[in-house]
N, C-alpha and C positions, 0 to 999 in steps of 0.2 A: 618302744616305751609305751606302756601305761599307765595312762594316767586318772585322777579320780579330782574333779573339782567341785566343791561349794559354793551357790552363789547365793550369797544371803543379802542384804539390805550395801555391804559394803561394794566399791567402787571397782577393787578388783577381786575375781573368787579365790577363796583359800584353796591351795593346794590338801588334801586330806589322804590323798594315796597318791604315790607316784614306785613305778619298778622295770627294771629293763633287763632284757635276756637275749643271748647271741641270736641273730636271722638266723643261724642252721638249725633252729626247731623248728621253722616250718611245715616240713612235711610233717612231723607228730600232730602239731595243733589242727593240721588238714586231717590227720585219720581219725583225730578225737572230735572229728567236728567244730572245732573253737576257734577255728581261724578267723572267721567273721567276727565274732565279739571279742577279739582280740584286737585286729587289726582296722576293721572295716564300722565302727563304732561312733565314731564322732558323734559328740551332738546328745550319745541317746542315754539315759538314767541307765544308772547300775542294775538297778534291779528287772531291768529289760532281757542283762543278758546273764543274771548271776545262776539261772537254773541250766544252761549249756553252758557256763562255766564248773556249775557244781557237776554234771555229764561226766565233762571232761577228766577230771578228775577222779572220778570212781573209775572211769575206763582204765584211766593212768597206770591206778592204783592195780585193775584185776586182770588187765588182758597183758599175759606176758609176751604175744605176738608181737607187741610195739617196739619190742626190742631192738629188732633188725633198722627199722628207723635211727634210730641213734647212732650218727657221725664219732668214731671211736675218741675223740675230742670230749665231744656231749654226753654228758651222763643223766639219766633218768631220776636222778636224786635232785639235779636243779631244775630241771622239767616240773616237777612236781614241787619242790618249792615254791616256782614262780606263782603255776596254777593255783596252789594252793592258797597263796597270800592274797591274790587277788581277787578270789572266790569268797577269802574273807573279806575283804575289802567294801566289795559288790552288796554284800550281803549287810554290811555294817555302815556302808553310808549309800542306802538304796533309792535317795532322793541326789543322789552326786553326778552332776555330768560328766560323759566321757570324755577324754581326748587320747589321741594315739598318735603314734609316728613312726 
């Protein structure tokens, strides 16, 4: 899980992103580089990690090599949703702490 929180003046922070995707992408997010600001992020501002999330994504999108990564299960179309949403995300609440799980 992914997560994106606000913490403004109130008592507990708004949820503003939250998105979850099967462990068996792993190894993809390790060849695109994104496994640390995926997984390993706690704590840090979106906008820490949204330019190797926006990477990750262009990769996604142009090296067809990534293919063999993908568990006949997993499809490359929710690989790239996930990235994708949360590159917006990153990018659009870039004052937002992380959390993961």
């Amino acid at each position: 899980m992914f997560r994106l929180l606000r913490e403004d003046d109130a008592p507990i922070p708004a949820i503003v992103f939250e998105d979850t995707i099967n462990s068996g992408f792993v190894p993809v997010w390790e060849a695109l580089g994104v496994y640390d600001a995926l997984y390993n992020s706690d704590g840090r501002r979106a906008r820490d990690v949204s330019r190797t999330i926006a990477y990750g994504v262009d990769r996604l999108a142009e090296d067809a090599s990534l293919a063999r990564l993908f568990h006949a299960t997993l499809s490359p179309e929710e690989a790239m949703r996930f990235l994708g949403s949360v590159q917006r995300a990153c990018m659009l609440h870039g004052d937002a702490r992380i959390e993961t799980r």
